[in-house]
mmCIF entry with sequence, helices, sheets and N, C-alpha, C, O atoms, coordinates in Angstrom:
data_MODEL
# 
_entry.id   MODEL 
# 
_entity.id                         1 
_entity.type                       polymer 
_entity.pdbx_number_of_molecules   1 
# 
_entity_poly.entity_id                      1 
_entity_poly.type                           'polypeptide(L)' 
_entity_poly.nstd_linkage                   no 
_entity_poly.nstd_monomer                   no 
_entity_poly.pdbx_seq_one_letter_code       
;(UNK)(UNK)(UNK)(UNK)(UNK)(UNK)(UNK)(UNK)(UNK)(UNK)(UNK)(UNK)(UNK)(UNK)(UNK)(UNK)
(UNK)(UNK)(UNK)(UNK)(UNK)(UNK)(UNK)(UNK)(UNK)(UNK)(UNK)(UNK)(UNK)(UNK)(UNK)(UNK)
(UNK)(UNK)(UNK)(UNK)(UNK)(UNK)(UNK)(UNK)(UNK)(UNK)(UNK)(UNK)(UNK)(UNK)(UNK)(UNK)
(UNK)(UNK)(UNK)(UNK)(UNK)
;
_entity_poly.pdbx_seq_one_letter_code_can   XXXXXXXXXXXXXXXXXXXXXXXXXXXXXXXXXXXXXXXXXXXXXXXXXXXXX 
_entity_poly.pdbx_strand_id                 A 
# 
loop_
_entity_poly_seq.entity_id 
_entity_poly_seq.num 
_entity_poly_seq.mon_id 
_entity_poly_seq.hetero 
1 1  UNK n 
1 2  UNK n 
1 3  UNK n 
1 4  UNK n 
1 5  UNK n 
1 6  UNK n 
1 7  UNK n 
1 8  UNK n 
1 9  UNK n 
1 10 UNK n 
1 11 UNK n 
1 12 UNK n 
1 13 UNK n 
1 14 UNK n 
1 15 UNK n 
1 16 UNK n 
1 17 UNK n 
1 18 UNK n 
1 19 UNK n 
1 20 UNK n 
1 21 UNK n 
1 22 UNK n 
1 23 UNK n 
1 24 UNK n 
1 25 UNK n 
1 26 UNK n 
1 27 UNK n 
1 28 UNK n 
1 29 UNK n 
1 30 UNK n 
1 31 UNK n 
1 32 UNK n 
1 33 UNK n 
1 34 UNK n 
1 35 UNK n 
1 36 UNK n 
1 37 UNK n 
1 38 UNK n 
1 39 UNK n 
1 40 UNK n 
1 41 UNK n 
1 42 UNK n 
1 43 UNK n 
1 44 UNK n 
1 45 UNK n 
1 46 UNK n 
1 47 UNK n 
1 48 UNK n 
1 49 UNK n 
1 50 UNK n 
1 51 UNK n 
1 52 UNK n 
1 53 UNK n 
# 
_struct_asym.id          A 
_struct_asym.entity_id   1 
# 
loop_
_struct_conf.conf_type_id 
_struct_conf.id 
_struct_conf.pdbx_PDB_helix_id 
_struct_conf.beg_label_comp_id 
_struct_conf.beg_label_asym_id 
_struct_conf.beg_label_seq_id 
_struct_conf.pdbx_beg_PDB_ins_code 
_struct_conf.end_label_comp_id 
_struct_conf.end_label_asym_id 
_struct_conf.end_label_seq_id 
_struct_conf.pdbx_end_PDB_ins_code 
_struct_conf.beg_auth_comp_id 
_struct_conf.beg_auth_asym_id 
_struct_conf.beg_auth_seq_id 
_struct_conf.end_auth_comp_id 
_struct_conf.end_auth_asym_id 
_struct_conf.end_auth_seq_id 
_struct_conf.pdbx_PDB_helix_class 
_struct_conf.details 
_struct_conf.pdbx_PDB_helix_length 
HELX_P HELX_P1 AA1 UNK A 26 ? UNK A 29 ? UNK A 26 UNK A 29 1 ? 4  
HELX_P HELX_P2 AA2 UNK A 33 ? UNK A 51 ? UNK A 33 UNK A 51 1 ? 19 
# 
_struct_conf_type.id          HELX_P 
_struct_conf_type.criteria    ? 
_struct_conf_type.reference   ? 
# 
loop_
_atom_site.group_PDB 
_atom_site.id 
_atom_site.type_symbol 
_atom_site.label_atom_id 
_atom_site.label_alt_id 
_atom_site.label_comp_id 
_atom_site.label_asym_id 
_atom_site.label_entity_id 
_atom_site.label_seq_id 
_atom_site.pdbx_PDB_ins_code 
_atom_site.Cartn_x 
_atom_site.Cartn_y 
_atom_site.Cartn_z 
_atom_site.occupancy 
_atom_site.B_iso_or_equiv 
_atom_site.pdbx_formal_charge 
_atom_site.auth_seq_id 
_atom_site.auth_comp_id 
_atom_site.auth_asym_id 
_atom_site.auth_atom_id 
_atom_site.pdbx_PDB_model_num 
ATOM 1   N N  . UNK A 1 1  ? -7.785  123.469 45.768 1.00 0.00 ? 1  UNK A N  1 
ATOM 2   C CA . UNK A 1 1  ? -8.522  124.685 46.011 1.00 0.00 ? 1  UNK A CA 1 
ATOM 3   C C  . UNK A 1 1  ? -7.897  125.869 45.290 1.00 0.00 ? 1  UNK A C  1 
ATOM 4   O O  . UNK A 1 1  ? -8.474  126.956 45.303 1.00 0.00 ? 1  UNK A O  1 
ATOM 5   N N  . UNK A 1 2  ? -6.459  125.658 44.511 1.00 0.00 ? 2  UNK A N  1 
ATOM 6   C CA . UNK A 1 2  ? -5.895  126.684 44.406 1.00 0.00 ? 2  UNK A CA 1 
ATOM 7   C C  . UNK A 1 2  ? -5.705  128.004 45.075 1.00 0.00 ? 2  UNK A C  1 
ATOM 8   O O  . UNK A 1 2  ? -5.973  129.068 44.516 1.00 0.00 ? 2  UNK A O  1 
ATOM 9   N N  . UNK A 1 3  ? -5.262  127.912 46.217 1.00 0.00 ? 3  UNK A N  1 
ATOM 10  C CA . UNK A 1 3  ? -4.549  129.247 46.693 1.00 0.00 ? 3  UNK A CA 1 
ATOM 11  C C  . UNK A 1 3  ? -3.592  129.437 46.555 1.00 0.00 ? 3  UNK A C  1 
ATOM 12  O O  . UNK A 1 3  ? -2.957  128.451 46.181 1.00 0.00 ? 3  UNK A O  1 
ATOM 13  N N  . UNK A 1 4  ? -3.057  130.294 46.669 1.00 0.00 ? 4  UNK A N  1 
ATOM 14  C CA . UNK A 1 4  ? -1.589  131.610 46.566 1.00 0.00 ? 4  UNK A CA 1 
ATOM 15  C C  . UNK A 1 4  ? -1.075  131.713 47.925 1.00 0.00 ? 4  UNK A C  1 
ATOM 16  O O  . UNK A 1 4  ? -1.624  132.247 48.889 1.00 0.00 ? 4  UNK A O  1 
ATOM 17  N N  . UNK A 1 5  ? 0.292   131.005 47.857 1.00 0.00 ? 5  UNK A N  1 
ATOM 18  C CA . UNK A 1 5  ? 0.565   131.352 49.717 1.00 0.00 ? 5  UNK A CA 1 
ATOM 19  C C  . UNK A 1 5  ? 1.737   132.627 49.544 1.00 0.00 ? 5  UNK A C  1 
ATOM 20  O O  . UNK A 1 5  ? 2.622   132.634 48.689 1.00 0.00 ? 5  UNK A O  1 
ATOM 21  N N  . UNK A 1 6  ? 1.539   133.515 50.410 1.00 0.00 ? 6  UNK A N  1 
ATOM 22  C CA . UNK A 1 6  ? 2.017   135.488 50.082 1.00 0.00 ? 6  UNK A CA 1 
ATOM 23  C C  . UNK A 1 6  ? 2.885   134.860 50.954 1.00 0.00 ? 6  UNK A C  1 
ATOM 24  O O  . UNK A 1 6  ? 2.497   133.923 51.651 1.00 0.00 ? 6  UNK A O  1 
ATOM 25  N N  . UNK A 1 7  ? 4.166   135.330 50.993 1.00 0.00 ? 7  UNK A N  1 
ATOM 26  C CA . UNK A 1 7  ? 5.053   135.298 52.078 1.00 0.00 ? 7  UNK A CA 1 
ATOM 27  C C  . UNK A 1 7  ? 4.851   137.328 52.574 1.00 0.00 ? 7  UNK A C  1 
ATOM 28  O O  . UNK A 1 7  ? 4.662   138.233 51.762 1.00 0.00 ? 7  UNK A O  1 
ATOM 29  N N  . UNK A 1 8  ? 4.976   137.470 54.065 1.00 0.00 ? 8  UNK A N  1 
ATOM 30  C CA . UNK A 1 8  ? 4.931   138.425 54.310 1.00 0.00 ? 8  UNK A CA 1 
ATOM 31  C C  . UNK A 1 8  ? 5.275   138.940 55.367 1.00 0.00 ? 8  UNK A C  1 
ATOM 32  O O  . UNK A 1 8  ? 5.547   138.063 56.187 1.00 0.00 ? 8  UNK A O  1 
ATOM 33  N N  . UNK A 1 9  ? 5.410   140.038 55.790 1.00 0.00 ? 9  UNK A N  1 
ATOM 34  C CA . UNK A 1 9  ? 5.962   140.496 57.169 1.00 0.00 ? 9  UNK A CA 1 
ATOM 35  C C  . UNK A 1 9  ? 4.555   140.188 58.002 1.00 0.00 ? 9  UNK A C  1 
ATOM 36  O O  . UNK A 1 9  ? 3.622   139.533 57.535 1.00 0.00 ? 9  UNK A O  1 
ATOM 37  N N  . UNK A 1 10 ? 4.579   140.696 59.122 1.00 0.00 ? 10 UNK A N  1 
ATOM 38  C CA . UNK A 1 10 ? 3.716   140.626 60.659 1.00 0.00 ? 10 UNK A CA 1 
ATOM 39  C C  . UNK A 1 10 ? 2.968   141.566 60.726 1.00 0.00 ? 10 UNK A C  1 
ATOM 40  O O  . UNK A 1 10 ? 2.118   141.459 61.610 1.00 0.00 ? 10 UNK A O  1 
ATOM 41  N N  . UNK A 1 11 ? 2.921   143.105 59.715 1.00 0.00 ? 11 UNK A N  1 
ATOM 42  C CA . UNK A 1 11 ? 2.409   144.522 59.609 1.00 0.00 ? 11 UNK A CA 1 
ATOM 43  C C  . UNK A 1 11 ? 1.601   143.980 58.486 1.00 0.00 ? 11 UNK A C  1 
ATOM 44  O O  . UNK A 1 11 ? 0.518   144.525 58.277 1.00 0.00 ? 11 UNK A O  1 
ATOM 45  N N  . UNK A 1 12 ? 2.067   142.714 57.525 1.00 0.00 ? 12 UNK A N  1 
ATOM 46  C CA . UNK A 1 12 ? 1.547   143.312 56.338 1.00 0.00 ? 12 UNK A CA 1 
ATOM 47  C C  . UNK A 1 12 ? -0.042  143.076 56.159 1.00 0.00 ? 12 UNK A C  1 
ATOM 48  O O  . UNK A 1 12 ? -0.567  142.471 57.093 1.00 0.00 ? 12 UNK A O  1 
ATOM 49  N N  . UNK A 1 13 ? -0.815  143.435 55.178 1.00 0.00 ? 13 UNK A N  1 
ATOM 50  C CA . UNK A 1 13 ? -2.190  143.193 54.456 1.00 0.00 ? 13 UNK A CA 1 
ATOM 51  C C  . UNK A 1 13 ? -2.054  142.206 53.353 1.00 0.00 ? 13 UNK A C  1 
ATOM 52  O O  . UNK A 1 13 ? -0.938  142.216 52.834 1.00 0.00 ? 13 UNK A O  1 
ATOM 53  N N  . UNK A 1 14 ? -2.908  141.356 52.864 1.00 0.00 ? 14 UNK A N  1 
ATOM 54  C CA . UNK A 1 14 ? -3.017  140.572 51.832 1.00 0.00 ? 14 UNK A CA 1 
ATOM 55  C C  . UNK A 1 14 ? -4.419  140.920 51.439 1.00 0.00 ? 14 UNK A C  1 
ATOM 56  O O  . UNK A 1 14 ? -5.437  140.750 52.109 1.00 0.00 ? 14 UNK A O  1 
ATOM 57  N N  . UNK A 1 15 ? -4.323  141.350 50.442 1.00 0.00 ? 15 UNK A N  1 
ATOM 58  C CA . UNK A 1 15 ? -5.829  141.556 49.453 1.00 0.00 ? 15 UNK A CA 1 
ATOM 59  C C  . UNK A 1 15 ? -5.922  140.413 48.665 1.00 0.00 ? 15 UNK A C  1 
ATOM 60  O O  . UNK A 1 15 ? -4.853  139.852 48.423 1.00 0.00 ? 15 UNK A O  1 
ATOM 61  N N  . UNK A 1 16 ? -6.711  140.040 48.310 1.00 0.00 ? 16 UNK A N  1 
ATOM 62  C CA . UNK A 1 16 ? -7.541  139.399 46.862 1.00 0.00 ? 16 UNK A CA 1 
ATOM 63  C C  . UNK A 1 16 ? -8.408  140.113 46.605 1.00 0.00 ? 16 UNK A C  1 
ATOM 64  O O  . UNK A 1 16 ? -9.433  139.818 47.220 1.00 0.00 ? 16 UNK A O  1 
ATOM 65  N N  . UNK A 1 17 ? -8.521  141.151 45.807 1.00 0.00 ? 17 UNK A N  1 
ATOM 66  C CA . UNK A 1 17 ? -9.545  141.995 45.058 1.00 0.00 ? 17 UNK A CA 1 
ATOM 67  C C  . UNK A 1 17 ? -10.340 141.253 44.499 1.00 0.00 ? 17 UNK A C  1 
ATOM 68  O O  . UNK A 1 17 ? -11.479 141.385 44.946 1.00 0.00 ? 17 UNK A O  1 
ATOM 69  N N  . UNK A 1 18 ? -10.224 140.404 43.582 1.00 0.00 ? 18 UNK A N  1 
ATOM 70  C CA . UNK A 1 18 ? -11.184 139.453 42.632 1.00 0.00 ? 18 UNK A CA 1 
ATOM 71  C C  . UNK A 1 18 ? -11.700 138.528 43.655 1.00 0.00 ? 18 UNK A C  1 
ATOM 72  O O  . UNK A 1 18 ? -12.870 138.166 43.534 1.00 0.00 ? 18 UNK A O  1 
ATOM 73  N N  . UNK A 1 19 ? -11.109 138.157 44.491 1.00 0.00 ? 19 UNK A N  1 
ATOM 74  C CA . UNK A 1 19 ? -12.140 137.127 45.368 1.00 0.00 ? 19 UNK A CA 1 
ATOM 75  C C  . UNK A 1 19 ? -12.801 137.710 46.676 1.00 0.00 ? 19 UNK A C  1 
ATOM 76  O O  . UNK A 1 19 ? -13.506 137.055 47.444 1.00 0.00 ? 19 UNK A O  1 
ATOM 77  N N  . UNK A 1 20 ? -12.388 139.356 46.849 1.00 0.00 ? 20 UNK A N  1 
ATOM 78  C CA . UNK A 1 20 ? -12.688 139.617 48.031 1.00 0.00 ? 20 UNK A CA 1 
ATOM 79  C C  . UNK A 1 20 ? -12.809 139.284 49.452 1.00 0.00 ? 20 UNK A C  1 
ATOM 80  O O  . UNK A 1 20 ? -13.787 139.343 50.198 1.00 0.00 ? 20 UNK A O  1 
ATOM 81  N N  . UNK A 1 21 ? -11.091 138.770 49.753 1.00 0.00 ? 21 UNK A N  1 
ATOM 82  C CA . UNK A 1 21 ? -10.577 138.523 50.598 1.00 0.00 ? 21 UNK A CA 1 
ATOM 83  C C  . UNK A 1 21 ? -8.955  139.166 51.302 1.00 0.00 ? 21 UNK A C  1 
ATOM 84  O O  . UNK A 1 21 ? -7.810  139.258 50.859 1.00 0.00 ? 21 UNK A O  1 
ATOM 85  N N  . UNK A 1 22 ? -9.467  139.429 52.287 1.00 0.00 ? 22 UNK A N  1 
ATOM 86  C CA . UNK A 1 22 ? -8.556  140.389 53.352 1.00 0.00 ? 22 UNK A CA 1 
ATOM 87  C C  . UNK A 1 22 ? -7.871  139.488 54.323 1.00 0.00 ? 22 UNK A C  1 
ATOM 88  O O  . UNK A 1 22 ? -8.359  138.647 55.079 1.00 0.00 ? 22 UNK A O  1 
ATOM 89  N N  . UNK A 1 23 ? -6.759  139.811 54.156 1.00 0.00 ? 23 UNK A N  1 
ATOM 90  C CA . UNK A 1 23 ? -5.994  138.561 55.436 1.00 0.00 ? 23 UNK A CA 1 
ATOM 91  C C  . UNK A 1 23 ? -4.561  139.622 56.090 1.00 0.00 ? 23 UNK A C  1 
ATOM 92  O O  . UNK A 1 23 ? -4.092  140.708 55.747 1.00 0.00 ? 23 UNK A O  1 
ATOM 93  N N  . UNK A 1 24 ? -4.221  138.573 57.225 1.00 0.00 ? 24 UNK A N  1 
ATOM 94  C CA . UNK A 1 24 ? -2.941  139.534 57.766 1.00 0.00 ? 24 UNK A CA 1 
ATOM 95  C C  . UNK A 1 24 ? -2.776  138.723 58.593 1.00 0.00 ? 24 UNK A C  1 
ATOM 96  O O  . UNK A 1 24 ? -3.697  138.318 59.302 1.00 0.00 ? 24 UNK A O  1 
ATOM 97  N N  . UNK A 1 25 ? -1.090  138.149 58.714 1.00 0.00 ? 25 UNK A N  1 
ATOM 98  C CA . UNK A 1 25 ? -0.155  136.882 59.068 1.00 0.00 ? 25 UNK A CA 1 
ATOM 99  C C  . UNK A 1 25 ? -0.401  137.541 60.949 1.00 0.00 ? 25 UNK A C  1 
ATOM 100 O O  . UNK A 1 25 ? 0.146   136.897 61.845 1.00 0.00 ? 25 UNK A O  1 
ATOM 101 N N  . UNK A 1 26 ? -1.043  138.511 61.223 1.00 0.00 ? 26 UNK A N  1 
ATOM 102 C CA . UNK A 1 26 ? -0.310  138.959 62.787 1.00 0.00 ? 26 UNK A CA 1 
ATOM 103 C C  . UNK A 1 26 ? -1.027  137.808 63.576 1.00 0.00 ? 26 UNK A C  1 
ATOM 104 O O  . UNK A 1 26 ? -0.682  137.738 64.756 1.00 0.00 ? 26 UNK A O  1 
ATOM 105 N N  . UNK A 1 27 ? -1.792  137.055 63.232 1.00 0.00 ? 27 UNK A N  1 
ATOM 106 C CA . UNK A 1 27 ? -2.193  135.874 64.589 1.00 0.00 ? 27 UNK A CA 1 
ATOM 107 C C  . UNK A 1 27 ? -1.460  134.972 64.696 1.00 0.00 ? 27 UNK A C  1 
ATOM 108 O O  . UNK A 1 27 ? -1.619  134.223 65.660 1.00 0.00 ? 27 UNK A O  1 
ATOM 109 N N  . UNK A 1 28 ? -0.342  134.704 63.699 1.00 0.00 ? 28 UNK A N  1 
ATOM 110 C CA . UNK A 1 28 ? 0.847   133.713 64.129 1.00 0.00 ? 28 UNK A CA 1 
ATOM 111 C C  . UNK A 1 28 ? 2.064   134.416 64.118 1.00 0.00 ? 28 UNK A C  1 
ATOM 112 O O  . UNK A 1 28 ? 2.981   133.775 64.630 1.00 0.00 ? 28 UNK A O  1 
ATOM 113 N N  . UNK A 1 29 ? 2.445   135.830 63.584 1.00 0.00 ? 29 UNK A N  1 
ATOM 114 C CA . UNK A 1 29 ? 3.684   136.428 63.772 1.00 0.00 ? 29 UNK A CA 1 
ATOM 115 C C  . UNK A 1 29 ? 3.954   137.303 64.868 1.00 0.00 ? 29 UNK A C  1 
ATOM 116 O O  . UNK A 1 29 ? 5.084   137.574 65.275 1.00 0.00 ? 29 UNK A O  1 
ATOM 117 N N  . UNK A 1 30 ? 2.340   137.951 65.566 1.00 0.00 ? 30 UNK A N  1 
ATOM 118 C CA . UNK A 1 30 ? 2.635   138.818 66.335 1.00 0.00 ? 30 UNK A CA 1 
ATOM 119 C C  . UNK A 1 30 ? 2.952   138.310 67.785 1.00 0.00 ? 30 UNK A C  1 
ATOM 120 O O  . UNK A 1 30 ? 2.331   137.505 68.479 1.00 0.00 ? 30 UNK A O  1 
ATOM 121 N N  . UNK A 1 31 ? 4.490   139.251 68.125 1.00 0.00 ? 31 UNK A N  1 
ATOM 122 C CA . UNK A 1 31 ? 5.447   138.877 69.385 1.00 0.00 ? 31 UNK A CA 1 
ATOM 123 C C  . UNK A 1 31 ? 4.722   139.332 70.943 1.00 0.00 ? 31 UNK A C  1 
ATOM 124 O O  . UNK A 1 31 ? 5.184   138.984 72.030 1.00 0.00 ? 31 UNK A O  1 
ATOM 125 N N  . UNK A 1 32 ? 3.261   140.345 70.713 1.00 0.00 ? 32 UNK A N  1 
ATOM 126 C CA . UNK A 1 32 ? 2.710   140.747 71.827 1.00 0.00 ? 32 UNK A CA 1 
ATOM 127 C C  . UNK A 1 32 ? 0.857   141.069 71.032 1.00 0.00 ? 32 UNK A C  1 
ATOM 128 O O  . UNK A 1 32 ? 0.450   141.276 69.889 1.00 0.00 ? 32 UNK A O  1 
ATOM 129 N N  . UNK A 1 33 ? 0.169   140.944 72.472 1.00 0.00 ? 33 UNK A N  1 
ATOM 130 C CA . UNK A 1 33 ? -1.144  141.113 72.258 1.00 0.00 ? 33 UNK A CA 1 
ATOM 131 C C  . UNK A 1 33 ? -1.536  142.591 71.648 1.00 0.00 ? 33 UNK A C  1 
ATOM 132 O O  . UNK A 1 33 ? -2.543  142.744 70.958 1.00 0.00 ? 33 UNK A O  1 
ATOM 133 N N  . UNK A 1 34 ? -0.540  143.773 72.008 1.00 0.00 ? 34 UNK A N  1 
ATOM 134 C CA . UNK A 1 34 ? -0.747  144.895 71.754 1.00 0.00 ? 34 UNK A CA 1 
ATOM 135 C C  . UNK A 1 34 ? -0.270  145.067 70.031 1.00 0.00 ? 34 UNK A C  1 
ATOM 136 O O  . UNK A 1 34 ? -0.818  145.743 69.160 1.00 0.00 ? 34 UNK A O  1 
ATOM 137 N N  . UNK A 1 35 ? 0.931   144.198 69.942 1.00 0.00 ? 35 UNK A N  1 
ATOM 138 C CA . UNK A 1 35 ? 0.995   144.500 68.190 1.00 0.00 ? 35 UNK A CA 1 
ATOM 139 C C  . UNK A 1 35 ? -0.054  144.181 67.543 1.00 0.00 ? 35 UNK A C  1 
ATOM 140 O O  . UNK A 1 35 ? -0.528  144.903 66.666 1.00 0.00 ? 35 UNK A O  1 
ATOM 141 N N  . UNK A 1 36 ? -0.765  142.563 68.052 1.00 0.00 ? 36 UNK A N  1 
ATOM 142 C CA . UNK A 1 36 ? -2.021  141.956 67.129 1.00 0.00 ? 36 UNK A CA 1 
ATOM 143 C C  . UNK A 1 36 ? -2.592  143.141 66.761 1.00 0.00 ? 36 UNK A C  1 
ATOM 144 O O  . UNK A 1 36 ? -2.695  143.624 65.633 1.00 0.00 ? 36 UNK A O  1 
ATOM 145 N N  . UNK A 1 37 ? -3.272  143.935 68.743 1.00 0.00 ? 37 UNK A N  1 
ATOM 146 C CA . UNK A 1 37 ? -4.102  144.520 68.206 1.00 0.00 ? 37 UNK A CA 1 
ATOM 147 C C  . UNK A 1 37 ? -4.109  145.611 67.195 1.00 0.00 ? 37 UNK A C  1 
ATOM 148 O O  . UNK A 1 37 ? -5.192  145.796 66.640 1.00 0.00 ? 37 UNK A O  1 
ATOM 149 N N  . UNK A 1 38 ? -3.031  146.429 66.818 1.00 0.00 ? 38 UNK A N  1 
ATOM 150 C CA . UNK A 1 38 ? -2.534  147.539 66.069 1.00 0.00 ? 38 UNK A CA 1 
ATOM 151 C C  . UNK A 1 38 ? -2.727  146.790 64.542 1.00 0.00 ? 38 UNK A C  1 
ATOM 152 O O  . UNK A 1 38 ? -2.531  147.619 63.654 1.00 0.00 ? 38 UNK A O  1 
ATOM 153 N N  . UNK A 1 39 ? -2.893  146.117 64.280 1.00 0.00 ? 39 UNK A N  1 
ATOM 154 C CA . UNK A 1 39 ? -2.240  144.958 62.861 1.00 0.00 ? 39 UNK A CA 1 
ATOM 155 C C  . UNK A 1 39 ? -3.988  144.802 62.509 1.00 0.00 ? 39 UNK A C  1 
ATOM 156 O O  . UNK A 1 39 ? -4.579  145.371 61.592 1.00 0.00 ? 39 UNK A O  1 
ATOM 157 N N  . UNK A 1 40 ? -4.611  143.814 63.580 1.00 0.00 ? 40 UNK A N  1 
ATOM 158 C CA . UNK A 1 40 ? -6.106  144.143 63.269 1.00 0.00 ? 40 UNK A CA 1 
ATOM 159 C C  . UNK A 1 40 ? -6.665  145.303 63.282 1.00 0.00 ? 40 UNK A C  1 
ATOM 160 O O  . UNK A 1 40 ? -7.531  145.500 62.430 1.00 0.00 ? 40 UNK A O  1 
ATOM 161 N N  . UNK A 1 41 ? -6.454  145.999 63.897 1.00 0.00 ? 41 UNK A N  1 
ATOM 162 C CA . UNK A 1 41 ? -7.054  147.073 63.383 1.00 0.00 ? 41 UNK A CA 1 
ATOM 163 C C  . UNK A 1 41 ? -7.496  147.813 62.625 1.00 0.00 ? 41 UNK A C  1 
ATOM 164 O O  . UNK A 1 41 ? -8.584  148.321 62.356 1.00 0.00 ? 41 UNK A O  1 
ATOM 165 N N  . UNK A 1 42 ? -5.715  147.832 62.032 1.00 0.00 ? 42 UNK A N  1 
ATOM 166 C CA . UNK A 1 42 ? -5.127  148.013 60.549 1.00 0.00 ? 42 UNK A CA 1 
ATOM 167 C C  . UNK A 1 42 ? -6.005  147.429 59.612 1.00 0.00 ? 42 UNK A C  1 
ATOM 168 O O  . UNK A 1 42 ? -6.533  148.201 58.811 1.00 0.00 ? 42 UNK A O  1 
ATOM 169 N N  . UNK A 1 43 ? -6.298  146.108 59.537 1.00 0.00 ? 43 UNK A N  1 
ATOM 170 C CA . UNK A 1 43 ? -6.514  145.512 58.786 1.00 0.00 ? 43 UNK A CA 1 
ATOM 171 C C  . UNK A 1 43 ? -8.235  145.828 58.875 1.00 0.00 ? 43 UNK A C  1 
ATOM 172 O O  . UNK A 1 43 ? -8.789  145.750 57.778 1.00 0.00 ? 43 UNK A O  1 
ATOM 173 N N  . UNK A 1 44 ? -9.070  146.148 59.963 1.00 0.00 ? 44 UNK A N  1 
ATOM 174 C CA . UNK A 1 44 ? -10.123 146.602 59.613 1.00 0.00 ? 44 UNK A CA 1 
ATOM 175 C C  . UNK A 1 44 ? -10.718 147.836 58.910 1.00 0.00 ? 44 UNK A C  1 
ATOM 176 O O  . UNK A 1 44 ? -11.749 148.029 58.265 1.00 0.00 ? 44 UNK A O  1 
ATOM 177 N N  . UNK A 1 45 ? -9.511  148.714 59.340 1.00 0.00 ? 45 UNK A N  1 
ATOM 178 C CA . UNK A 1 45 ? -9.517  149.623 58.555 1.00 0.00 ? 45 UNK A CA 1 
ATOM 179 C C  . UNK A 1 45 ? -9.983  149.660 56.970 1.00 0.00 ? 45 UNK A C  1 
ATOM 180 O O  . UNK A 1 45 ? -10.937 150.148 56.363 1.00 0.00 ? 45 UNK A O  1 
ATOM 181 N N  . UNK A 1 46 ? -8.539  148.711 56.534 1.00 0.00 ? 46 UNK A N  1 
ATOM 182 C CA . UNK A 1 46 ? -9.117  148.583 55.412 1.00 0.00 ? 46 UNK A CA 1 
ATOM 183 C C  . UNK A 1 46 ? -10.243 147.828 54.735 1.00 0.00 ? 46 UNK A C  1 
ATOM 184 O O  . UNK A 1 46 ? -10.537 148.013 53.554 1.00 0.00 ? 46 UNK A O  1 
ATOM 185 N N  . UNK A 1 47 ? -10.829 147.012 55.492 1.00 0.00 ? 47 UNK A N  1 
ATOM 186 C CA . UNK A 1 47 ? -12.513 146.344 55.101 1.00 0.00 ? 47 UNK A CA 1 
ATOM 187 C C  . UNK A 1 47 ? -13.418 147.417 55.021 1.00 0.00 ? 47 UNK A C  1 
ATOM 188 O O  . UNK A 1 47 ? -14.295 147.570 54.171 1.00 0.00 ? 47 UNK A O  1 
ATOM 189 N N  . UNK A 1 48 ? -13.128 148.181 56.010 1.00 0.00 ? 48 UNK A N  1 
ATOM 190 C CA . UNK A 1 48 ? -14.238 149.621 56.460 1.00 0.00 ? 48 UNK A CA 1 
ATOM 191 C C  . UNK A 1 48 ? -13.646 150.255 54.846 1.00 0.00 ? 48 UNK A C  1 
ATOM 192 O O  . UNK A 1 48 ? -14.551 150.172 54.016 1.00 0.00 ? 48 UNK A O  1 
ATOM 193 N N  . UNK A 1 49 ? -12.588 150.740 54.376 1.00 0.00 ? 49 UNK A N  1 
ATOM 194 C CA . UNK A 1 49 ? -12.473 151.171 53.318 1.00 0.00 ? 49 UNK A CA 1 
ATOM 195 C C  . UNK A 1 49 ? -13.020 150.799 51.714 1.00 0.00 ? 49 UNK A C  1 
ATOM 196 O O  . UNK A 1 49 ? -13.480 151.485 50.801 1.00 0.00 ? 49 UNK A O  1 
ATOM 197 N N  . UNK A 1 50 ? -12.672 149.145 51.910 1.00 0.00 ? 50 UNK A N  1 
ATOM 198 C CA . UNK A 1 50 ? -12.965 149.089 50.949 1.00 0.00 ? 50 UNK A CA 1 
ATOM 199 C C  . UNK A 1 50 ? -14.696 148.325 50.798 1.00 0.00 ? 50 UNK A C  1 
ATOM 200 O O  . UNK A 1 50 ? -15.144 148.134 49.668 1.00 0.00 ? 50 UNK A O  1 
ATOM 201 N N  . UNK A 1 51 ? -15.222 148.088 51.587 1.00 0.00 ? 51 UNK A N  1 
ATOM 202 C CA . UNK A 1 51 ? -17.030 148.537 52.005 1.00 0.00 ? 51 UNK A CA 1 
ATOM 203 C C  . UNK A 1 51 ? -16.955 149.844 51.729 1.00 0.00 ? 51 UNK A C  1 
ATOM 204 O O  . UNK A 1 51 ? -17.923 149.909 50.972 1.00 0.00 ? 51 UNK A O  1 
ATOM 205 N N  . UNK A 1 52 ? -16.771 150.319 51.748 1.00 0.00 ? 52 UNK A N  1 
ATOM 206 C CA . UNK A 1 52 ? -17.317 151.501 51.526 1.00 0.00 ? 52 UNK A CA 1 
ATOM 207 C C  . UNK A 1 52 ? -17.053 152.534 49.986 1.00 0.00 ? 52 UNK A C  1 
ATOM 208 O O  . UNK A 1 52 ? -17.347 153.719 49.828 1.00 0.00 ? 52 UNK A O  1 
ATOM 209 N N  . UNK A 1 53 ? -16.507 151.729 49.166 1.00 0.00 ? 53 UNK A N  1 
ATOM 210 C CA . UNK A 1 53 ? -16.610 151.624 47.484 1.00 0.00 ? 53 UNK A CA 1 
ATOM 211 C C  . UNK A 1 53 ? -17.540 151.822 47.176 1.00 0.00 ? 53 UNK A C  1 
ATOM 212 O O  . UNK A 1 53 ? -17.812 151.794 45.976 1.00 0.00 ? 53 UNK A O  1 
# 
């Protein structure tokens, strides 16, 4: 399938611009339900951002 595996922190974002895909490690790194939710959030944020190009 060729993917790219990102090593990354628990905060971070993973883009693929060219394939238009958004990812973020917090559903297996995060230590509490309240970090997930801060991390998704985050991470919707930036979908809402970049929709809106």
């Amino acid at each position: 399938m060729g993917g790219t595996y990102i090593i990354c922190s628990f905060d971070d974002i993973v883009l693929d611009e060219d394939n238009k895909v958004i990812t973020t490690p917090v559903y297996i790194l995060a230590s509490s339900v309240n970090e997930a939710w801060q991390e998704i959030n985050k991470l919707l944020k930036k979908v809402i951002e970049l929709a809106s190009r």
